[in-house]
Structure formats: structure tokens, C-alpha cells
C-alpha positions in Angstrom: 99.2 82.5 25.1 101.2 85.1 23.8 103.0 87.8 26.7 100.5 90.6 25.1 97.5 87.8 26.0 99.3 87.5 29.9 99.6 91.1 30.4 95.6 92.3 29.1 94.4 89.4 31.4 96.5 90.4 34.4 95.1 94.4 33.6 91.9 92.7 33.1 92.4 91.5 36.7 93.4 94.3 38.3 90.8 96.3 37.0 88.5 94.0 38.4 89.7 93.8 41.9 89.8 97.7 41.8 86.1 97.9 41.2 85.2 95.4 43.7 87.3 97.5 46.1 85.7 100.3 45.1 82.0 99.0 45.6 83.2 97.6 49.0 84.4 101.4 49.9 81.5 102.5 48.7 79.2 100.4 50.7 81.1 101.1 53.7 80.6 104.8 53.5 77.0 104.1 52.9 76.7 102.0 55.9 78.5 104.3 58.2 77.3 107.6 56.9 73.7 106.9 56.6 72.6 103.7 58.4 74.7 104.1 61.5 73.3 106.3 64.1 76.6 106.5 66.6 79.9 105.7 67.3 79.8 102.0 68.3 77.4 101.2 64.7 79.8 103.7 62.5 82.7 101.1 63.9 81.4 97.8 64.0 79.9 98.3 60.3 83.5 100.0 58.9 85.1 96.6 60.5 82.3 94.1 59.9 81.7 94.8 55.8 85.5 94.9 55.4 85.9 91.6 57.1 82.8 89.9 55.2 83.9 91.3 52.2 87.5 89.5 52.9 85.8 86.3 53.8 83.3 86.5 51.1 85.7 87.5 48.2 85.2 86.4 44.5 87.6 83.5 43.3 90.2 84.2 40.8 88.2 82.0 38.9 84.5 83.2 38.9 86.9 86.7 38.0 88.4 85.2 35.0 84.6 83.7 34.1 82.9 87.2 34.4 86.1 89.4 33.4 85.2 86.9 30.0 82.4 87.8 29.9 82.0 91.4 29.9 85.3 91.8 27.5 84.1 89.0 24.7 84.2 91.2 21.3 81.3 90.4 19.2 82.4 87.8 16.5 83.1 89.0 12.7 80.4 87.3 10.3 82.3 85.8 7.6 
């Protein structure tokens, strides 16, 4: 691979892993903002969908797989 190829995949990553933190934050806020109904919820919820969200992370490769798949350019007819 050429160092162009290495630096557009390691964006490509980054990218990714800033939309999944993103939609982790997001789902957080939702939890604690809407769902929870007092302190003790509002805490455990903030901790508890960080902490799954750690354990249940995506691996680098099913990343790579769907990064792949939502940046494939549609193929020239020739």
C-alpha cells in the first residue's frame, strides 16, 4: 500500500471511532436526561453505558469491514 493508502485508512479510522463515541455520548445523555428519574439512576446509567460500551466495543476488524463498506466507490464500466 502506498503511504497516501495508510494515512486515508488511519482517517478512515479515526472517523469511525469518533462516531461511535459520539453515539455512545449520545445515548448516555438520553439515558440520564430522559430515562433516569434521580440521582442514583442518572449515575449508574452515565457509568454503566460507558463501561458496556468499553466491553462491548467493535474490533479493529469488523471497523475495517464496515469502514469498507460504506467508502467502496462505485466501479467505472469499461
Amino acid at each position: 500500500m502506498t503511504e497516501s493508502n495508510l494515512e486515508s485508512d488511519a482517517s478512515n479510522m479515526k472517523k469511525a471511532w469518533m462516531v461511535y463515541s459520539v453515539i455512545i455520548i449520545l445515548v448516555i445523555l438520553i439515558l440520564v436526561f430522559f430515562v433516569a428519574s434521580d440521582n442514583e439512576e442518572r449515575l449508574f446509567f452515565t457509568l454503566m453505558t460507558a463501561a458496556a460500551s468499553y466491553v462491548f466495543r467493535p474490533t479493529d476488524r469488523f471497523m475495517k469491514r464496515k469502514i469498507a463498506q460504506f467508502t467502496k466507490k462505485p466501479e467505472e464500466d469499461s
